[in-house]
N, C-alpha and C positions, 0 to 999 in steps of 0.2 A: 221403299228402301228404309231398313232401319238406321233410325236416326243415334242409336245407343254405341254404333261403332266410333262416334264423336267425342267419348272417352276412353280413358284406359283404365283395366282394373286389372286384377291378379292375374288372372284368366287373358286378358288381351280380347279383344273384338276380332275376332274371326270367322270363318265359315266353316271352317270344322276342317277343314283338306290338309292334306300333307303340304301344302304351300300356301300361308297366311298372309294378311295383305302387308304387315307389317316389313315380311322378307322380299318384297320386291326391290326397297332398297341398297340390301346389301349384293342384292343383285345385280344391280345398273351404276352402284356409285362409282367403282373400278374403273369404267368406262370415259369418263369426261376427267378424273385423274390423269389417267394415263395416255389422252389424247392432249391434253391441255400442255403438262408437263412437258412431252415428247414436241409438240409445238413449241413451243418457248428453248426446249434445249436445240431443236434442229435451226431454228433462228440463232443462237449464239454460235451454233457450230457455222452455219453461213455466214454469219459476219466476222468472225475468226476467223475463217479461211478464204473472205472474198469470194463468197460463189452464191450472185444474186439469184443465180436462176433456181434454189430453194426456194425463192420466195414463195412459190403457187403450192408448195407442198406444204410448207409452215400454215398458208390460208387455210386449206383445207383439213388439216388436223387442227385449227383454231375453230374453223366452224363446225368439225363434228363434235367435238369437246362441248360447244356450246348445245350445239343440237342434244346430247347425248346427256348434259348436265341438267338441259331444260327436263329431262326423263328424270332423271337423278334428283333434279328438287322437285317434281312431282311426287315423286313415290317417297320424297321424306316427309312432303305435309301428311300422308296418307299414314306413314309411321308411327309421326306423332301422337295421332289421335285414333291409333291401336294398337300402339306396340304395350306387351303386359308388362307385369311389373319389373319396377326400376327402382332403385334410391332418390330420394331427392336431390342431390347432387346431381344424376346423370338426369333430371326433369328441369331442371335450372342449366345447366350446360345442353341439352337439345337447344334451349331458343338463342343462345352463344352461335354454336355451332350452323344455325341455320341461317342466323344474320352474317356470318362470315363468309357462310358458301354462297347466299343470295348479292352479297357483292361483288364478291369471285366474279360470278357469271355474269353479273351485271358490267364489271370490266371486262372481261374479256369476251361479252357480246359485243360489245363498241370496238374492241380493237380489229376483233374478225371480220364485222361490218367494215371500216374504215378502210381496211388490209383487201379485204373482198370487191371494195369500191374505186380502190386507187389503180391509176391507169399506170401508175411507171413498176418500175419491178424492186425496185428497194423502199423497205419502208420505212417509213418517217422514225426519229427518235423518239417521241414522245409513248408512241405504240409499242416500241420496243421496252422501252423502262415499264410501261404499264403490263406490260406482260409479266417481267421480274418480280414486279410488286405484288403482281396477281399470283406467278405461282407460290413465292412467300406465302401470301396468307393462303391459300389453296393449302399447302402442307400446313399453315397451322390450324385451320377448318378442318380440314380431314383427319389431324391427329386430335382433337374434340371428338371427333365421330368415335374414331376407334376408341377415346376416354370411356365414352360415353355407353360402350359396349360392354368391353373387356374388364372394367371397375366398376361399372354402373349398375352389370348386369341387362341394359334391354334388350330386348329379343331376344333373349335367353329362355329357355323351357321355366318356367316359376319351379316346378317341381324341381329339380337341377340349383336352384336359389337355397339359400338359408333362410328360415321362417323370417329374421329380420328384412330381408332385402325385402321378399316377398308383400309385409305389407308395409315396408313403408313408405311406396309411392303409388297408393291405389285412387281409384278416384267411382265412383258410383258403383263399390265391391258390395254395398249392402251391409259392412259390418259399421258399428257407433263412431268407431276413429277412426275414417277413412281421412280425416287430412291431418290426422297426426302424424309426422313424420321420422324417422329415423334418419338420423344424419350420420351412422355409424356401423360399419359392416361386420359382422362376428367373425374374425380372422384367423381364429381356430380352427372352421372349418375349409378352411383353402387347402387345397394340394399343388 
């Protein structure tokens, strides 16, 4: 295996195909979003309306979310250390964003677990708030993500970049200033 996909440069570590290793994230993150969230709302809407027998549906959109999220932080370590270029801002918000979604899922594995473990059919308070709190930072994790895309530029084609974005978050591109940074995007050329 080469070991050089453990950086990212202009270019991005790839295998050349129409589907880089970088985009499997934006492919799977959708998934523990929208499972997690849809958990946590269908819990509020059963406890709002007194109807415990939700409860085995909220478990199990809690434990795919996890299962699904577990997919979702794999394929972002994989990102990190290939997606091409970025700004350094959206290279300093990646490890933001990652420590926020690794505690995401870190609560809301324990609550799925607990939820998944408990023998009565309503569940505890504590599991509930932590859910709340989970999907809060979940929507602020995931709006990092899309920062991190949409302003940052990564996973964006380089070519599709302005020379600025381009190099200013390279890392073993082979040019003298590769950790010279540009902290400013040429906003002339936006549409």
């Amino acid at each position: 295996m080469n070991l050089a996909i453990l950086a990212h440069t202009e270019g991005g570590y790839g295998w050349g195909s129409p589907f880089e290793p970088w985009e499997f994230h934006p492919a799977l993150n959708h998934l523990p979003i929208a499972f997690l969230l849809g958990g946590v709302a269908v819990d509020l809407y059963a406890w709002w309306r007194g109807r415990p027998n939700l409860s085995s549906v909220v478990t199990g959109l809690l434990v795919a979310g996890v299962l699904t999220g577990g997919l979702a932080w794999l394929s972002g370590v994989l990102a990190l250390f290939t997606v091409p270029a970025h700004t350094e801002e959206a290279h300093w918000l990646m490890y933001w964003h990652a420590g926020v979604q690794t505690i995401v899922l870190a609560m809301f594995a324990w609550v799925a677990w607990k939820r998944w473990r408990k023998t009565t059919s309503s569940p505890w308070a504590l599991g509930r708030v932590l859910g709340w709190i989970g999907a809060a930072l979940l929507l602020v994790g995931s709006g990092l993500g899309g920062y991190i895309v949409y302003h940052g530029g990564a996973g964006i084609d380089p070519q599709l970049l302005t020379p600025e974005v381009r190099q200013s978050h390279t890392h073993g591109g082979g040019n003298d200033n590769s950790h010279e940074h540009a902290n400013t995007v040429d906003h002339d050329h936006r549409h």
